[in-house]
N, C-alpha and C positions, 0 to 999 in steps of 0.2 A: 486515374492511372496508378499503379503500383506502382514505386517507386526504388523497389528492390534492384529492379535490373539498372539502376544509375548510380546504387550507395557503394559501389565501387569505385566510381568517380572519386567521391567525395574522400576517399583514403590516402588520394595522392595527396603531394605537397604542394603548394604554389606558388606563382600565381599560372593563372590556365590560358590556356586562348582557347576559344570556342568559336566555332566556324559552321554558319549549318547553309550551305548552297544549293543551287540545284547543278546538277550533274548529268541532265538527259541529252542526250544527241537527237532531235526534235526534226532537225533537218539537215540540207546538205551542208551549211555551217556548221552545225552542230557543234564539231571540233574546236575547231577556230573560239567560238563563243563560251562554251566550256573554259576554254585559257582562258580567256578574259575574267570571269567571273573569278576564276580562281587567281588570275593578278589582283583584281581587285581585291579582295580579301587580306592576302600577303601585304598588299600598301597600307591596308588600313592595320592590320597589328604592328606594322611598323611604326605609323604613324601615334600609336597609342603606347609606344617603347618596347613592344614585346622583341627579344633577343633574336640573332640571324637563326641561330639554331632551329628555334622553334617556328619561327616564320617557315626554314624550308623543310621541316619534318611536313608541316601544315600542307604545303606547296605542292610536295611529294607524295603523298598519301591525296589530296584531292585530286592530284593531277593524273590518279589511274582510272582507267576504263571502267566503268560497273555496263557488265552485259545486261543490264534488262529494260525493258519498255520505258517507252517514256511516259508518265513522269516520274525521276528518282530523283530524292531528295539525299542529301547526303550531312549528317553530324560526325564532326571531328575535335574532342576535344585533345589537348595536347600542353604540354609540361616540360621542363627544363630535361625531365625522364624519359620524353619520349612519349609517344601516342596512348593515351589510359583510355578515348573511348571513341568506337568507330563504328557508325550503322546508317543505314542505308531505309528508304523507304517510298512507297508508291506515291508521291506528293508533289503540286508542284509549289517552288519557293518562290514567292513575290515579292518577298521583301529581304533579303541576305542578313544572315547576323555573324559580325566578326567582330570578336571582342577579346581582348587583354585586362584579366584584372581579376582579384583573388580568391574568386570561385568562381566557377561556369558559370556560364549564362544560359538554363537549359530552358527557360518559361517558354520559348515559341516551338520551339521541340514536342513539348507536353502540352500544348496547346492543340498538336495536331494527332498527337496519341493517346489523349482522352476521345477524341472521335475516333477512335480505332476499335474495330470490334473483329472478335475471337466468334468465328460458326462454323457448323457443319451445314455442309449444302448435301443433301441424297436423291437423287434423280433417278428414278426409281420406275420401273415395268412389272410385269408380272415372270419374268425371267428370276430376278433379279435387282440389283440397280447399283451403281456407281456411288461412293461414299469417301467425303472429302472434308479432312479440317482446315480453314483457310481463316489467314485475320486481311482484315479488308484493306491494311496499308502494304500489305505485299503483292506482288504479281503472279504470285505460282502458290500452289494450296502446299500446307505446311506436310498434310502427308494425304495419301490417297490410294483408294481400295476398291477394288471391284466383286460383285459379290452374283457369282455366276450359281443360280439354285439350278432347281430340273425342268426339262423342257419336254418331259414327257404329258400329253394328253395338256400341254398345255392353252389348247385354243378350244372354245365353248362352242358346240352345235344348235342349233336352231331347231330339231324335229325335237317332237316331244312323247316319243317311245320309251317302251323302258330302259333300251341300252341305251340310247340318247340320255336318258336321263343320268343313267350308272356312270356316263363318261362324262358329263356334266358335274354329277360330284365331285368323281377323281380330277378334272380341273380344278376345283374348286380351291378343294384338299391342296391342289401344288401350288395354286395362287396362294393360298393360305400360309406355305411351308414357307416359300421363296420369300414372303412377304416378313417372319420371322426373322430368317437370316440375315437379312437386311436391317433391322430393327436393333437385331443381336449388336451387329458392328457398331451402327448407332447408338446406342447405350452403351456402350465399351467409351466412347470420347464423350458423353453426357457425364461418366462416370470420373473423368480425367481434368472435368469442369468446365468442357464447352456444352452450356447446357443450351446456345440458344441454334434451334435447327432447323431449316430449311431447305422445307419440302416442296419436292418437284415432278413432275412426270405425266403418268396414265392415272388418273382420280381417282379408279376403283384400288390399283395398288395403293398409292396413296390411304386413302381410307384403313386400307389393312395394317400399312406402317403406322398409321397413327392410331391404333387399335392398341397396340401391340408397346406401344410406346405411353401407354397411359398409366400411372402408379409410379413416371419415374421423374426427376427431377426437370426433363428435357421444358423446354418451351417451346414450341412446333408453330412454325409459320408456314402457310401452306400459300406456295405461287404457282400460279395458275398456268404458265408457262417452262417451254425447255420438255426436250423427253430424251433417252438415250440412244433416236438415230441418229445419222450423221448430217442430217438437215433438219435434227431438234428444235431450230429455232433460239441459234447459241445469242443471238444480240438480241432477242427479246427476254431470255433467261438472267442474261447479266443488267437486263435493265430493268426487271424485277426483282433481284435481288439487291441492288443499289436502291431501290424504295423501301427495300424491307430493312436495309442499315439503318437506311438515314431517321425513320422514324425509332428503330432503338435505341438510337443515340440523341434526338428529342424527348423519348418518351425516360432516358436514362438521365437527362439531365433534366427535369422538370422533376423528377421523385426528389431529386439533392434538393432542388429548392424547397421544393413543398414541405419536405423532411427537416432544415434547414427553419423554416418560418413557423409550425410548429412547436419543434424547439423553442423558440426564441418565444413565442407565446407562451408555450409552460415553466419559462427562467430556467431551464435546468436542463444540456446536455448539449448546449453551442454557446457560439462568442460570437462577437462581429467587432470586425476595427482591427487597426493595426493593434494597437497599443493590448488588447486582449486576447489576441492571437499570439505571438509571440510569447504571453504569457503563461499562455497553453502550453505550448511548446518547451519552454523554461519546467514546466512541471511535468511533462509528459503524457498530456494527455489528449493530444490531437491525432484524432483516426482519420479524418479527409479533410484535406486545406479545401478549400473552396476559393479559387482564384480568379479574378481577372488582370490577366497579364500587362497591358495596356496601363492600366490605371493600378496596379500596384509598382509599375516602373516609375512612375511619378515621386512618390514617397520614396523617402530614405530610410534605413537600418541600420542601428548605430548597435552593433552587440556589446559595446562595452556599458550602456545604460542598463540593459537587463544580464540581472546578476544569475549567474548560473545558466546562462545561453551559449552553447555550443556549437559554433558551424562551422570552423575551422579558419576564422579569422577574426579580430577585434576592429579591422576595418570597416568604415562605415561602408555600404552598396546599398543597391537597388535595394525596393522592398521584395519584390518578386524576384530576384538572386538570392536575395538569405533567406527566405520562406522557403524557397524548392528547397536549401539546401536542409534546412530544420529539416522541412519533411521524410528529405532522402536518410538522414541522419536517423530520424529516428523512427521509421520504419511506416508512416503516415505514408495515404492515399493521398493524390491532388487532383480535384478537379477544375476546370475551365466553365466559369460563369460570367454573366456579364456584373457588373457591379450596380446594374441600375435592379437587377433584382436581388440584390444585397442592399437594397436600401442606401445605396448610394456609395455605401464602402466600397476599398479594394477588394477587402478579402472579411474571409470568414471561414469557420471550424465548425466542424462536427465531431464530439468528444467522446472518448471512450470511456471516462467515467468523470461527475461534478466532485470539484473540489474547491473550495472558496480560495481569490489571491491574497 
């Protein structure tokens, strides 16, 4: 996960209370149950001394409505300041985290937004085809375009005369055209960094769009299902497209490891352990935490043992609290691994350049 959109967090002063519940209205309780989660939150930062203040800033900002499907998960960090950070997400929470204490507690947050993937979905005919950038923890595509080409001569005839033939071209030719414009759009969000794309529809467009999209950075999955009528076959689309996540995000976390054990094979361009990770850190040279959250909560982080460690407090915390925040700090990726493929550690680093401690 990028860690840019949280090192704003990390600016305030503390100590924080971090809240991350769920918030969907699931059924006719819903409401009702909703309170409750969110009483229960407010007791526990009480019960860990966090201030009336922030308790009902906490209170009040959980306790409003979010219009969308369920499941939405909801993170709210908050400060003697007032609310520093608040987002909302397609998830459900099975385990609540409310915490008081002198940095966020963001590990199970980034836990569920390292599985979060950025794509274009294009469903696509010989018209035409509908074109959409969507990250897979939200319920509504981030933006969406429709891409209406010509519809002239655009259906194929069967005789095999010569004007049969001539208007067979000229289909061709507008399949061909339509099929570019489409591509166009496509390669405009390939170009803006969503490069992983999924493709949908009639095959033979298909084919044209993935013609046309070759030479560019894009990565093109092609599902077999979904087309742009109105009985497309939208719950078999959305459930090949949730196949095609899920394996990017196995086949994205198995490269860190692989990447990761290499490393560690050739001595030069990772760490593993607490005690070397932080060290990293300390000098600046960690490009992707590699984390398991679970078992880096175990372990403690004493910052005032590592000299020249910065995370905005000398308080001892979690290991997996000071590490996020090293990370957010200094501008490091984190990923979510188990620790049994760290060789048993919490954590481990992937470094931007060797430099001996």
């Amino acid at each position: 996960m990028d860690t840019s959109t949280l090192s704003k967090v990390y600016q305030s002063d503390g100590p924080f209370a971090t809240v991350l519940v769920d918030v969907g209205h699931e059924s006719e309780n819903g409401a009702h149950e909703h309170e409750l989660r969110v009483r229960a939150a407010r007791e526990a930062l009480r019960e860990q001394g966090a201030p009336e203040g922030v308790v009902t800033a906490v209170g009040d900002r959980l306790g409003e409505l979010v219009p969308q499907p369920v499941p939405v998960a909801r993170l709210v960090v908050v400060t003697a300041d007032g609310v520093q950070h608040d987002e909302t997400a397609a998830f459900q929470v099975d385990d609540p985290v409310a915490t008081w204490g002198p940095l966020p507690d963001l590990a199970r947050w980034i836990e569920h937004a390292d599985g979060a993937v950025t794509f274009v979905l294009a469903v696509v005919d010989h018209e035409g085809g509908d074109v959409a950038v969507h990250r897979s923890d939200l319920p509504s595509p981030e933006q969406t375009a429709s891409v209406h080409g010509s519809t002239e001569n655009i259906h194929q005839v069967g005789a095999d005369d010569w004007g049969s033939l001539k208007y067979q071209h000229r289909t061709e030719n507008v399949w061909a055209h339509n099929a570019a414009e489409v591509a166009d759009r496509i390669t405009s969000h390939v170009r803006a960094g969503n490069r992983l794309v999924l493709l949908a529809g009639d095959p033979r467009s298909r084919s044209l769009v993935r013609e046309r999209l070759d030479g560019t950075h894009a990565e093109v999955v092609d599902l077999e299902s979904g087309s742009r009528a109105d009985d497309g076959g939208e719950e078999a689309l959305q459930a090949a497209v949730r196949g095609a996540l899920l394996e990017q995000v196995v086949r994205r976390r198995v490269g860190r490891v692989h990447e990761l054990r290499e490393r560690l094979g050739r001595g030069e361009g990772a760490v593993a352990g607490l005690d070397d990770v932080t060290g990293a850190f300390v000098r600046g040279q960690v490009a992707t935490l590699l984390l398991d959250p679970a078992a880096a909560a175990q372990q403690e982080l004493a910052p005032g043992t590592y000299r020249g460690l910065s995370i905005g407090t000398q308080e001892t915390v979690p290991a997996d609290v000071g590490l996020v925040a090293a990370a957010a700090l200094t501008s490091a990726d984190v990923a979510i691994v188990s620790s049994a493929t760290l060789g048993g550690e919490p954590v481990a680093a992937l470094l931007r350049w060797d430099q001996p401690a």
